[in-house]
C-alpha positions, 0 to 999 in steps of 0.5 A: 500500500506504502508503495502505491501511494508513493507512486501516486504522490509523484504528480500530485507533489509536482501539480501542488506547487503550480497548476501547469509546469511552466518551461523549466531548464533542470539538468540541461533539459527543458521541461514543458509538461509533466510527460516530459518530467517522467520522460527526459528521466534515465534508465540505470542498471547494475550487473553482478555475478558473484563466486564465493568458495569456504573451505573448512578444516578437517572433517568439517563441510566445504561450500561454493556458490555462483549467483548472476543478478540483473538491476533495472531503475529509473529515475525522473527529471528533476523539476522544482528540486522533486524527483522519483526514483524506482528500482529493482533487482533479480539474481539466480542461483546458477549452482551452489552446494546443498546450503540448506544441509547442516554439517554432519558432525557439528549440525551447522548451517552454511554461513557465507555463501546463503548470503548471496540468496535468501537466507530465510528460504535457503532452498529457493534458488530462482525466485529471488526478486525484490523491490529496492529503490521507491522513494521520492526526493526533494533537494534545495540549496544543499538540503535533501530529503528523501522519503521512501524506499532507500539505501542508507549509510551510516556507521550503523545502518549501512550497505554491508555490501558484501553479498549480491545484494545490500540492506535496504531502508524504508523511512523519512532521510534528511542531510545537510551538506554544503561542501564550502561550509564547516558544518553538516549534519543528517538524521531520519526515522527508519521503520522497514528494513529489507536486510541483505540475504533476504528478498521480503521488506520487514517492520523492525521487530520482524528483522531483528533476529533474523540472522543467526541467532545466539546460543540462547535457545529459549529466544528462538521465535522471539523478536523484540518489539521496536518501531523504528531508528531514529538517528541523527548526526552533527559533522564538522569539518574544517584544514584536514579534521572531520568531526562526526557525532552521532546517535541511533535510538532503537525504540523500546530497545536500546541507545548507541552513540558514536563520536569520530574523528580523523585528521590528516595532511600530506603524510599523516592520518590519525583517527578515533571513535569512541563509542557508547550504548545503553539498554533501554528498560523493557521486557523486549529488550531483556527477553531477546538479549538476555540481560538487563541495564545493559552498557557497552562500549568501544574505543578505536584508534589508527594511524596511518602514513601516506605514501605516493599512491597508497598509504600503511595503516595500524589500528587497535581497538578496546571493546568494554568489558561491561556488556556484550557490544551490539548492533543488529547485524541485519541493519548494518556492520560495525565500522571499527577501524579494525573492521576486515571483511568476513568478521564482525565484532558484534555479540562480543564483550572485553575484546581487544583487536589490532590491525595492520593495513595497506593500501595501494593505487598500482595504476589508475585500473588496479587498487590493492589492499592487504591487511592482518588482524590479531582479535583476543576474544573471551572464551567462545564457551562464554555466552555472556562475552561471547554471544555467537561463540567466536574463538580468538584469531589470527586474519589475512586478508587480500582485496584487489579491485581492477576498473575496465576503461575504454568500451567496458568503462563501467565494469569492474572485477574484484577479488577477496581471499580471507583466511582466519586462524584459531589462536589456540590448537584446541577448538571444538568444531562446533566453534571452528566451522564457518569462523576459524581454521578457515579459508574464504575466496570471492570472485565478484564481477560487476558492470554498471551504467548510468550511475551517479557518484552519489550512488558509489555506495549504494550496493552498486561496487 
């Protein structure tokens, strides 16, 4: 129904503000009626094949998938700063091991590779289509609004784009920013969430728990009653330092609150985030998360060298021994400075985690980056600081991108191997499948065509 009144709220906006458009000069283009405000519009579309292999240890269950997805969306003129956008995205399930078949010896479920389709049916390997873009947005003097259907990110609701798909949000947007002014700031009400992996649009307290749940067993079935997120964010930014503070209430649940701050000039970059949440007191909270009064919190700091086309990297961050750090894993993944790709940290309490990184611009075609990671966990047998049971690890990682010019501007190939190695010789396998001992590759290809640079990233990499 939200969808449907959307559409139909295009030409009552536009017919709102002047009985009959008057010719108009918006992006180049003369607009004389309504017909051409839809019809001078664009067409944009993404093309994404994915491949991605786990290989376990020992005796435990290998996996392999290859999806191929298609995104068609278009996108209105602009007239009077109003603008529609709609979009969609199909992917198939070209072949893949049996992901719905727990491993023999642990009765684990594949981690990785469902991500590429729908983890809610991880049967389902062709009727994976799902409404993603259907918003209409407002733009004047370097103020947006955008309300509808819609991709996000922020340090908590974000992307996550590591999958075919990304997260998607439903809800009212707003941000200021004017590149020639010190100040910006963003905010917005999230009330429908569309996560990656999954093909349906959910309410929040439909969403929450989606993924894999914790060792809890007698929270299966349960899902915390929430409305939405309301969030917002102050930025300053002024001769290399940025400032950002920001704060994300999830209604009925819980409070996070985030300071981040860089600065950097010709050869240095330094950065921390200090970070801070605390329960909300209700029944809803305590019965999904088992805890009550709850406080956590996180601090992150790097420091970086640049050099002539790349920069080094080292970075440590301190989870608090309060309480476990949370953050819905189905809106989002942290954005600690130590974050690589195939792990979070969320779930986890009295954590510390350090890491080194490079990053390199070999050509203006080729971006490398490599980095390692040491993660000293709690006890994954510890389900009060260790919710999903993640034993500590040593990680690797190499990511290199390649960008075609010339006829196939627009495409790009990537790769991402990621290796993790338990830190202790004895683990049990059911702590060891899918997380540690481990090794992770990821052959992705993607081609996308009219796409703006305010979509980079948009799910759109």
């Amino acid at each position: 129904m939200r969808e449907i009144l959307i559409l139909l709220a295009f030409p009552v906006l536009l017919l709102a503000q002047e009985h009959k458009i008057d010719t108009i000069q918006e992006n180049n283009q003369e607009l004389h009626t309504l017909s051409d405000f839809f019809s001078k519009g664009r067409i944009k579309g993404h093309f994404r094949t994915y491949f991605m292999s786990t290989n376990n240890n020992k005796n435990l269950s290998d996996y392999y998938a290859i999806g191929t997805g298609l995104g068609v969306g278009y996108e209105t003129s602009v007239y009077k700063g109003l603008q529609g956008v709609i979009s969609g995205f199909i992917i198939h399930n070209i072949a893949s091991s049996d992901l719905s078949e727990p491993d023999p010896l642990t009765g684990a479920l594949n981690r990785y590779e469902i991500g590429l389709f729908d983890i809610e049916h991880r049967d389902n390997k062709h009727d994976l289509d799902r409404l993603e873009e259907l918003y209409i947005k407002y733009t004047n003097n370097n103020h947006t609004l955008i309300f509808g259907k819609q991709f996000l990110e922020t340090p908590v609701l974000n992307a996550q784009d590591s999958r075919m798909r990304p997260n998607l949000f439903e809800g009212l947007t707003y941000e200021y920013f004017d590149p020639d002014k010190k100040i910006n700031w963003s905010g917005g009400f999230i009330y429908r969430f569309s996560p990656r992996s999954t093909v349906e649009w959910y309410n929040t307290t439909e969403t929450i728990g989606l993924y894999n749940k914790s060792r809890h067993e007698d929270n299966e079935g349960i899902n915390p009653d929430s409305k939405g997120v309301l969030y917002g964010k102050i930025g300053y930014k002024s001769n290399g330092l940025i400032i950002d503070i920001w704060d994300f209430y999830f209604e009925n649940l819980i409070n996070n609150s985030l300071f981040t701050s860089t600065y950097e000039n010709r050869f240095l970059k330094v950065g921390v985030q200090l970070f801070y949440q605390y329960s909300v007191l209700s029944n809803s909270f305590e019965d999904f998360y088992h805890e009550h009064d709850h406080q956590s919190g996180y601090i992150s700091v790097m420091g970086g060298y640049k050099l002539k086309k790349g920069m080094v990297k080292a970075a440590y961050t301190r989870i608090s021994e309060k309480g476990q750090f949370l953050i819905p894993r189905e809106y989002g993944k942290e954005k600690m400075f130590t974050t690589m790709p195939r792990e979070r940290m969320e779930g986890i309490a009295d954590a510390h985690a350090y890491n080194l990184s490079a990053d390199f611009e070999i050509s203006n075609s080729i971006d490398l980056r490599t980095s390692l990671g040491y993660y000293n966990l709690p006890e994954p047998s510890d389900s009060v600081k260790n919710r999903y049971g993640l034993p500590s690890f040593y990680q690797g990682v190499v990511d290199f991108n390649y960008k075609f010019h010339g006829f196939l501007d627009g495409m790009e190939a990537h790769f991402l191997l990621t290796h993790k190695l338990a830190k202790s010789d004895k683990i049990e396998p059911e702590y060891e499948i899918n997380k540690v001992n481990m090794t992770n590759f990821s052959i992705i290809l993607n081609y996308h065509f009219n796409q703006s640079k305010q979509e980079d990233y948009h799910g759109h990499k």
